[in-house]
C-alpha positions as CSV (number, residue, x, y, z in Angstrom):
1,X,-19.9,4.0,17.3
2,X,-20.0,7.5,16.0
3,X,-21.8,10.7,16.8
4,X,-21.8,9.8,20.5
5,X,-21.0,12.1,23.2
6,X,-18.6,11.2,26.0
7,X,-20.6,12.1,29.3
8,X,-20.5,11.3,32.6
9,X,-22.8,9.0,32.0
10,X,-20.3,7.1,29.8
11,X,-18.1,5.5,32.6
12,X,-19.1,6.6,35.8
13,X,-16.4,4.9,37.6
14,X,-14.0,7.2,36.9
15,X,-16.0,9.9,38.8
16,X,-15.2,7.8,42.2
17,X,-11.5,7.3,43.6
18,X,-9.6,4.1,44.2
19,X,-9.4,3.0,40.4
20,X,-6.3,1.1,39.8
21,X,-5.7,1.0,35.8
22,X,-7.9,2.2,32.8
23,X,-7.5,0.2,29.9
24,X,-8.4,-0.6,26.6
25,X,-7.9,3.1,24.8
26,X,-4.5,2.7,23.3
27,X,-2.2,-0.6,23.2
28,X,2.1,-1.0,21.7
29,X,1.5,-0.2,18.3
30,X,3.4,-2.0,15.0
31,X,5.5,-0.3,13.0
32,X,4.4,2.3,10.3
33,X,4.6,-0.2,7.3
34,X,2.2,1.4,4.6
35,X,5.5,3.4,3.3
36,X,7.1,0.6,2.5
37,X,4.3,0.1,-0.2
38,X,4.3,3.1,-2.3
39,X,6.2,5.7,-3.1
40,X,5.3,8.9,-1.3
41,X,4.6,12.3,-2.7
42,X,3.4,15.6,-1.6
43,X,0.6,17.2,-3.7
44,X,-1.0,20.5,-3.4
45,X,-3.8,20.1,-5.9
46,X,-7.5,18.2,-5.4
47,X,-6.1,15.1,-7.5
48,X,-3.6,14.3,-8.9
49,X,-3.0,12.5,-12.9
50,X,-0.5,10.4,-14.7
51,X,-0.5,10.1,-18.3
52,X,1.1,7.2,-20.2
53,X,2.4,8.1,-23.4
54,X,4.0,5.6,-25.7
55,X,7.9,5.8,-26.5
56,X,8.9,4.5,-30.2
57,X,9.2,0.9,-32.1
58,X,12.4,-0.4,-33.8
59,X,14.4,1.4,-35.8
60,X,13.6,-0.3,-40.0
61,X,16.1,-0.7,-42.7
62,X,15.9,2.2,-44.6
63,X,16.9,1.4,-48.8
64,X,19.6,3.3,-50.3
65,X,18.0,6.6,-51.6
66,X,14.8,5.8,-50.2
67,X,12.9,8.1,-47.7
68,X,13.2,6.5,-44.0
69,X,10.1,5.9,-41.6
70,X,9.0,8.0,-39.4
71,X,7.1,6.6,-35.8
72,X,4.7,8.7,-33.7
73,X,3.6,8.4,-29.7
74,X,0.7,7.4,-28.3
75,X,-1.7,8.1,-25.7
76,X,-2.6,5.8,-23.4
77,X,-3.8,5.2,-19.9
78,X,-4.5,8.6,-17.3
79,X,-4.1,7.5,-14.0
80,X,-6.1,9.7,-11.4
81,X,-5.3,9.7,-7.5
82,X,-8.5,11.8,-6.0
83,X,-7.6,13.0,-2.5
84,X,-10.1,12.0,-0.2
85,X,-10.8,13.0,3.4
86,X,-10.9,11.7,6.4
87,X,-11.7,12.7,10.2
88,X,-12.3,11.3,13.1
89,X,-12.6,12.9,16.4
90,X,-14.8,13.2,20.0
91,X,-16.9,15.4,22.2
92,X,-16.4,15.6,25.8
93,X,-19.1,17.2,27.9
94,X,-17.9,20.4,30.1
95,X,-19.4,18.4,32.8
96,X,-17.3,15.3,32.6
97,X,-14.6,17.0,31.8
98,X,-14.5,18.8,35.4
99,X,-15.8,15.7,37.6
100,X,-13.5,13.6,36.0
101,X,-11.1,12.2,38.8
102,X,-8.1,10.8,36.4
103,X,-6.1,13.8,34.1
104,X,-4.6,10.7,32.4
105,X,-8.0,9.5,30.7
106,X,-8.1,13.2,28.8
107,X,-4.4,12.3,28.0
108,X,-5.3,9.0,26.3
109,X,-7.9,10.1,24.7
110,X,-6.2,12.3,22.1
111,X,-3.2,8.9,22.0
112,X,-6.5,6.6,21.4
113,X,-7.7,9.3,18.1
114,X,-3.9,9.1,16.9
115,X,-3.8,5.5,17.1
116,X,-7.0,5.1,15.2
117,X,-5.5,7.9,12.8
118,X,-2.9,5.3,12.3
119,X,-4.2,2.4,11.8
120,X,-6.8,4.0,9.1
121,X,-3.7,4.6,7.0
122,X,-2.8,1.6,7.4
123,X,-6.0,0.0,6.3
124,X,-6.2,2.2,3.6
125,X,-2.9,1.7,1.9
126,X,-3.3,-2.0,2.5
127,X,-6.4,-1.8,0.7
128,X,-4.9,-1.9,-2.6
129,X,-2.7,-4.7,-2.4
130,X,-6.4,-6.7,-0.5
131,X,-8.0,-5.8,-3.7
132,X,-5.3,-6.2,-6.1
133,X,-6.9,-10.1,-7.4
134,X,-10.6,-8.9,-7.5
135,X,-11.1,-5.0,-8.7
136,X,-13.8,-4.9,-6.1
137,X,-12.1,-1.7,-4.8
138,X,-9.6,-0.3,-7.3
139,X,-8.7,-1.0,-11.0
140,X,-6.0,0.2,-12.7
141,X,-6.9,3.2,-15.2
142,X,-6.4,0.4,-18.3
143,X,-9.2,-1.3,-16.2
144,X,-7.9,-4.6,-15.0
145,X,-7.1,-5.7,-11.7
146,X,-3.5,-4.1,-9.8
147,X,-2.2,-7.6,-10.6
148,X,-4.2,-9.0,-13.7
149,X,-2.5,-11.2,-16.7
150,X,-4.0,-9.3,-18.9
151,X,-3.3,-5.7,-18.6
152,X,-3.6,-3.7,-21.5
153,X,-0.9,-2.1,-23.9
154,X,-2.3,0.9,-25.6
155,X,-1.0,-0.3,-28.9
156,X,-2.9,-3.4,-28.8
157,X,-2.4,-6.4,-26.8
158,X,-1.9,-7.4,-23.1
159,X,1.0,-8.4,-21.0
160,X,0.8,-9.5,-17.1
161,X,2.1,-8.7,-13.6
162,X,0.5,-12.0,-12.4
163,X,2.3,-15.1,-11.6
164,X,0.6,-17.3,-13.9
165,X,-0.7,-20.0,-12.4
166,X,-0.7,-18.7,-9.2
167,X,1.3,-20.7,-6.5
168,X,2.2,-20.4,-2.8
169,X,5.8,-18.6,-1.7
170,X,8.5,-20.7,-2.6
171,X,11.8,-20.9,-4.1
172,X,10.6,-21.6,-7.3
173,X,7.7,-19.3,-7.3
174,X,10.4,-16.3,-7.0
175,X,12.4,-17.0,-9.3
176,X,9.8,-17.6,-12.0
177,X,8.1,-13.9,-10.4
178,X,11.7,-12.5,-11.0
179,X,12.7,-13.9,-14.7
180,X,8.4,-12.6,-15.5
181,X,9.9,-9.4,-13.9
182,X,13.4,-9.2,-16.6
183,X,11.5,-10.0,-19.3
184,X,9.2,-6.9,-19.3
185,X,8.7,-4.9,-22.6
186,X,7.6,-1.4,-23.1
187,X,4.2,-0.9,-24.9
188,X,6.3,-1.0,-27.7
189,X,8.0,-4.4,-27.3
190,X,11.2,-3.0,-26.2
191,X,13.2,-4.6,-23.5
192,X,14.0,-2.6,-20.4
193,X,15.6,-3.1,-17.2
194,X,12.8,-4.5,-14.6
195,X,14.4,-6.0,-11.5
196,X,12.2,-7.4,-8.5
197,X,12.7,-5.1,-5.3
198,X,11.2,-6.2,-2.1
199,X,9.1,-9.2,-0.7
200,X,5.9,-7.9,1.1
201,X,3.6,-10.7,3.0
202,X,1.1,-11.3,5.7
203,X,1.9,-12.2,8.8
204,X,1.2,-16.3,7.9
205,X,4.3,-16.8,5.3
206,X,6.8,-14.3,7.8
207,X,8.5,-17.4,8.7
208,X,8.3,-19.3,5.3
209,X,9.7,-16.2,3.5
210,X,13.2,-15.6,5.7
211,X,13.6,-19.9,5.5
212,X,13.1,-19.4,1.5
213,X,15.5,-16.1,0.9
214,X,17.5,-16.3,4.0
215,X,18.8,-20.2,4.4
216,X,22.5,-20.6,2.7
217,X,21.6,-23.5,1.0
218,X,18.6,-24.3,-1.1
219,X,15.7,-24.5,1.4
220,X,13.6,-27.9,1.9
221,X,15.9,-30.2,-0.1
222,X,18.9,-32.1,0.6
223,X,20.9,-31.3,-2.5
224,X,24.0,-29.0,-2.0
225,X,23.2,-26.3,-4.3
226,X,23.3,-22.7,-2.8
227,X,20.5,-20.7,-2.0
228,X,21.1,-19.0,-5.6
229,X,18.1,-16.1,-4.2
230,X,20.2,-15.3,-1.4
231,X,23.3,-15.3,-3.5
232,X,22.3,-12.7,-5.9
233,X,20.5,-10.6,-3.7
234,X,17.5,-11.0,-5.9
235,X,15.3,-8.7,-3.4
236,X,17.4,-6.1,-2.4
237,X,15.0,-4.9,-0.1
238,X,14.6,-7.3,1.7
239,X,11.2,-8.9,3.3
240,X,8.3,-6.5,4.5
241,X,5.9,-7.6,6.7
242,X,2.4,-6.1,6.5
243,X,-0.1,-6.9,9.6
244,X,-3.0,-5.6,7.3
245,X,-3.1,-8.0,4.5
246,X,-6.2,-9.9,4.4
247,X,-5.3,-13.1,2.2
248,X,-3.0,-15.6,4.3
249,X,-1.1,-16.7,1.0
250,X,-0.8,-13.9,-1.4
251,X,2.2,-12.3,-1.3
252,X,3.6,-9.3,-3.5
253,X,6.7,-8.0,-5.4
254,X,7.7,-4.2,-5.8
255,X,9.7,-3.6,-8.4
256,X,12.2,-1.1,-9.6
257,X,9.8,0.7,-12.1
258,X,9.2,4.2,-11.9
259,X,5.9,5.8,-11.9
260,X,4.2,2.7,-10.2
261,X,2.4,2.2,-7.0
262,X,2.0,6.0,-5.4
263,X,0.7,7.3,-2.0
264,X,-0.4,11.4,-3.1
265,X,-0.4,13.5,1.1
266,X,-2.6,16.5,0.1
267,X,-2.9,17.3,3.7
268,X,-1.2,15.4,6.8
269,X,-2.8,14.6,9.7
270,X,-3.6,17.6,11.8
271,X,-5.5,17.4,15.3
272,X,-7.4,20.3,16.5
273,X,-9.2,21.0,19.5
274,X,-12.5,24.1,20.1
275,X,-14.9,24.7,22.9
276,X,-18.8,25.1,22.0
277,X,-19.6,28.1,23.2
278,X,-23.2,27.3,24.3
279,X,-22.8,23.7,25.7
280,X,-19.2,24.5,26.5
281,X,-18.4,20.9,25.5
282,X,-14.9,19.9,24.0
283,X,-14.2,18.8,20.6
284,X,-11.0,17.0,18.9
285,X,-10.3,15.8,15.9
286,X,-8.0,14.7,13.3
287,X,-8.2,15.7,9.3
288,X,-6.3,14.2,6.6
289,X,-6.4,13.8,3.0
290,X,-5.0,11.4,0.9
291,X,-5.2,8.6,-2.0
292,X,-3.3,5.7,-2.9
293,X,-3.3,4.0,-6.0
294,X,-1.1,2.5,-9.4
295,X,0.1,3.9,-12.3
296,X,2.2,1.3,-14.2
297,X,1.7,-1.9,-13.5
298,X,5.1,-3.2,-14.3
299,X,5.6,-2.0,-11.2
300,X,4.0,-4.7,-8.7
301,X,3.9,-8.2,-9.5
302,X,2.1,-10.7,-7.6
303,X,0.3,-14.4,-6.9
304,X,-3.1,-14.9,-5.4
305,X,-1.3,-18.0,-3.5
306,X,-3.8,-21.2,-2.9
């Protein structure tokens, strides 16, 4: 509900002794987990831009006494992170403020903006990956999905951060993500040095995910083959939970690419407090302003699990 005033009118009980617990403002939060999806930069402008630019082909034979070839770059995609703003806060009447019986409820009240302050973030960098199958939300600046099969090179063509077909978390499914992942070109067609990172899943495949990377042996057979995931260390990093994803079965891997999934603070959550002057009543709130987005896709791979 916004725009609302807190009154006394808004819970009266707490204007009468004798109450035993006030609930339902703040609860044990989860861990902050939208960092472990982005790498996260500081800017002091209104939006930030990154700006692919091709490297160079193959080197050609070059004919004795001929002149040699000569390659040029390329523009291609500009990636733009607008800051936007955010704030939420509350009014408290003068009034309630000095019949209130319980200190405690003013107390909570600023821990109950925080932890709504929290879980926007949350939401909000958890966006991306929701979105990252349908472009309802964001596209990537070469205007395909965050994971698409057919993202676009700016010398022509396409390549794909996309399991293709898409299956359900398994031992297979990584290793096919992971040898997509080392086979990576530049626009070019140049090999370079891609390596999967980290795991990141809902809630529903936390269990399925430490069975499949953390078991010994190969998981769900009876063969004796290790568990050649485990044995390599193919995710460095490890598993990362995230409360906020929406799809049950799609699950996500960060790689080691730079430039690739980035979180821009322009301005970090600040909570202030004032008194109106002819009403007297109290006002909080807390600003931010941030934006969250991709640059190369080479740099998040994923599968839109049945």
């Amino acid at each position: 509900m916004a725009g609302g005033v807190i009154s006394t009118g808004a819970h009266p009980k707490l204007l009468w002794p004798g109450i035993h617990a006030i609930w339902g403002q703040t609860y044990n939060e989860h861990p902050v987990e939208y960092p472990d999806l982005y790498d996260i930069q500081n800017s002091e402008q209104a939006y930030e831009q990154d700006v692919e630019v091709t490297g160079f082909g193959l080197a050609p034979a070059k004919a004795e006494g001929a002149p040699g070839q000569f390659d040029y770059e390329v523009q291609g995609t500009v990636s733009t992170y607008p800051h936007i703003a955010y704030q939420l806060g509350y009014i408290v009447t003068f009034e309630e403020m000095r019949d209130n019986l319980y200190e405690s409820v003013s107390r909570r009240r600023a821990k109950a903006n925080a932890f709504s302050i929290a879980q926007t973030l949350e939401q909000l960098g958890a966006g991306v990956y929701n979105d990252a199958f349908t472009g309802n939300v964001f596209l990537n600046a070469d205007g395909q999905t965050a994971v698409s099969a057919t993202h676009v090179n700016a010398t022509g063509g396409t390549y794909s951060n996309a399991l293709t077909p898409s299956a359900d978390l398994s031992e297979a499914a990584l290793e096919d993500i992971s040898i997509q992942a080392m086979g990576f070109q530049t626009d070019r067609g140049l090999n370079i040095s891609i390596l999967p990172m980290s795991l990141h899943i809902a809630k529903q495949e936390w269990f399925n995910s430490h069975r499949i990377l953390k078991s010994v042996m190969q998981s769900d057979t009876t063969s004796n083959n290790i568990n050649v995931l485990k044995a390599t260390n193919a995710f460095p990093k490890g598993i990362k939970l995230n409360h906020y994803f929406q799809a049950p079965h799609a699950w996500f891997v960060r790689t080691n690419c730079p430039n690739g999934m980035n979180m821009f603070w322009r301005d970090k959550p600040m909570f202030d407090t004032d008194n109106e002057f002819d009403t007297k009543n109290a006002l909080a709130a807390t600003y931010f302003r941030v934006s969250f987005g991709q640059t190369d896709p080479r740099s998040l791979m994923g599968s839109n699990g049945p």
